[in-house]
N, C-alpha and C positions, 0 to 999 in steps of 0.2 A: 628625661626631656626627649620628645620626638620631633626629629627635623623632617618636612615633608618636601619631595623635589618634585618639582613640577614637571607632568611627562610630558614628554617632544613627539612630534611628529615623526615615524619613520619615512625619512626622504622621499626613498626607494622603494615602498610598499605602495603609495597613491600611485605612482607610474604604473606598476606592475598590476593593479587593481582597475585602472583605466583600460590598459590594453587587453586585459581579462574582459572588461563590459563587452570591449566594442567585437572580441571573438563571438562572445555569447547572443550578441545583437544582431549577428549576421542571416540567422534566418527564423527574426524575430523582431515583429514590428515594435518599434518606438514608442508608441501611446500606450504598450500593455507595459512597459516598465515601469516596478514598484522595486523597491529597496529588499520589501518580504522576499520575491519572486527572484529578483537579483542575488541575492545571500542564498538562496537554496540552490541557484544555478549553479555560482563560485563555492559553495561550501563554505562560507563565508560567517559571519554574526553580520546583524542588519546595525546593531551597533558601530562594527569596525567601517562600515559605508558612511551610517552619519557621520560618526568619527573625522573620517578624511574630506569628504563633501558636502555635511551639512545639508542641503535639502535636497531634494528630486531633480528641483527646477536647476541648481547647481552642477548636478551630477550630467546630466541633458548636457548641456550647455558646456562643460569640459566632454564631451564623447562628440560633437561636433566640431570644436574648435581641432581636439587631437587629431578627427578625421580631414577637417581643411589642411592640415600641415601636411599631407603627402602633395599637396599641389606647389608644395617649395622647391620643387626638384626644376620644375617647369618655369614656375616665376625666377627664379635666376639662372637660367638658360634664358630667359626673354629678355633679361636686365641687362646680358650680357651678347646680344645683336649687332651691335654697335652700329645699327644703319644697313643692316645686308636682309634685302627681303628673301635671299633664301634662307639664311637660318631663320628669318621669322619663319615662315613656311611649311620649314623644319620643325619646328619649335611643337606649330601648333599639329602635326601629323604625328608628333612622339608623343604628344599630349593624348590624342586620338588612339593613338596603338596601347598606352598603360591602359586608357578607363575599359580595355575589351576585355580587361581577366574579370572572371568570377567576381575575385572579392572587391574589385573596385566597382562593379557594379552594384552589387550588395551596400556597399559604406555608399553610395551613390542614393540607394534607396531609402539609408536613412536620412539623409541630406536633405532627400525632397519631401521627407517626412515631417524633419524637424522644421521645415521652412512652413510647412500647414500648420502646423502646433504654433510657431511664433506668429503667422499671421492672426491668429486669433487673442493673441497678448500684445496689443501697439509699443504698448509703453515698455516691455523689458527688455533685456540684451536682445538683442540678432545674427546671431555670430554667423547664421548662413548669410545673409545681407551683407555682413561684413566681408563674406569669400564672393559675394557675386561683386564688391563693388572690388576686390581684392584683383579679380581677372579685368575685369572696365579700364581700373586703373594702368598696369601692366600694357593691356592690350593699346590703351592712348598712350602712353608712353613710345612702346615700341615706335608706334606711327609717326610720332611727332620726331623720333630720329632720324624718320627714312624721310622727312620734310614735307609734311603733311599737317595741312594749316590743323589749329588746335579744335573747330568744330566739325570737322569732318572727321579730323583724328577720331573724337569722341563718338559718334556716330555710326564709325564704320567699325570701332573696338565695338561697341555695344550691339550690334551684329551680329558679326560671327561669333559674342559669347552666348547670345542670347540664340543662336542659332543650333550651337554647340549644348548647350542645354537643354533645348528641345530633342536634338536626334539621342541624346544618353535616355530620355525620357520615355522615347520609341524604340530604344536597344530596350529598356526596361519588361514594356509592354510586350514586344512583338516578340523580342529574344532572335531576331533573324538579321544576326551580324553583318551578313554579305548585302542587300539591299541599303540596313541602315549605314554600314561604310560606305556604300557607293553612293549613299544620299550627301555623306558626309564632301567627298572627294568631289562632286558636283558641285556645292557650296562651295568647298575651299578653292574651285578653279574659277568662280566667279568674284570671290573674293580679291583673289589674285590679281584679275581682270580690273576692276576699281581701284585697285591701292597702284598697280601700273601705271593704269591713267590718270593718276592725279599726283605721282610724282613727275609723270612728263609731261604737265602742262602747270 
């Protein structure tokens, strides 16, 4: 008589095969990832990738979400302002000072990657959409504790994220840190200037 046990997932192998992709992704665009290409990188079987993730479009889609989670260090530091616009400030110039290493601009590059590849799929996940509306949100928040009616809140959050997106965009391009911070520190002093004036009036 043969009893057959049904095999399990190793936990601890998808994490560690995640964080393997997104090393190998770093100076390697997005759209050329295949499963074949992926397994000869890792040394891998293209089996043990279906295995863990099932399709391409799956495997995407966890290498962006995994990469949105280093922005949690920032979302709760912003959660935790309690109404002081210097640590917002703060908040958002330590947000500025992480994305100047290397490799956060690199996972930066896949991000704006994966955001062209989803624009052309309406209907599937968006997990980049999900981190833009992830900072929107955060960002209205913050406001609405420093007493900042809720559509300005929303307006001045979408701003300086959408503002801040754009200069990571021209750090991409241009690679010339010192102009793109001082474009950044420009914006942030005008930002300042608005959310001042509309808590004292």
């Amino acid at each position: 008589m043969f009893i057959f046990v049904a095999r399990t997932k190793d936990l601890e192998r998808k994490p560690a095969l995640l964080a393997a992709t997104i090393d190998y992704l770093l100076d390697k665009p997005l759209s050329a990832l295949t499963f074949r290409t992926l397994a000869e990188g890792l040394s891998v079987s293209t089996y043990t990738l279906v295995y863990h993730f099932g399709t391409r479009a799956e495997l995407i889609r966890e290498v962006v979400q995994a990469i949105s989670e280093r922005q949690t260090q920032i979302v709760r530091a912003v959660e935790g302002e309690f109404g002081s616009i210097e640590r917002h400030l703060g908040n958002i110039r330590e947000s500025w000072r992480l994305s100047l290493a290397e490799r956060a601009r690199q996972l930066h590059r896949l991000e704006v990657e994966a955001a062209m590849l989803e624009s052309g799929e309406p209907h599937s996940d968006r997990p980049t959409h999900a981190r833009l509306e992830r900072w929107n949100r955060s960002g209205i928040e913050a406001l609405l504790r420093l007493g900042i009616a809720p559509e300005q809140a929303a307006l001045e959050a979408r701003i300086i994220v959408v503002t801040i997106y754009g200069l990571h965009y021209d750090l991409l391009v241009t690679r010339d840190e010192e102009q793109v911070t001082a474009a950044f520190e420009w914006a942030l002093g005008h930002y300042e200037q608005r959310i001042r004036a509309l808590i004292a009036a």
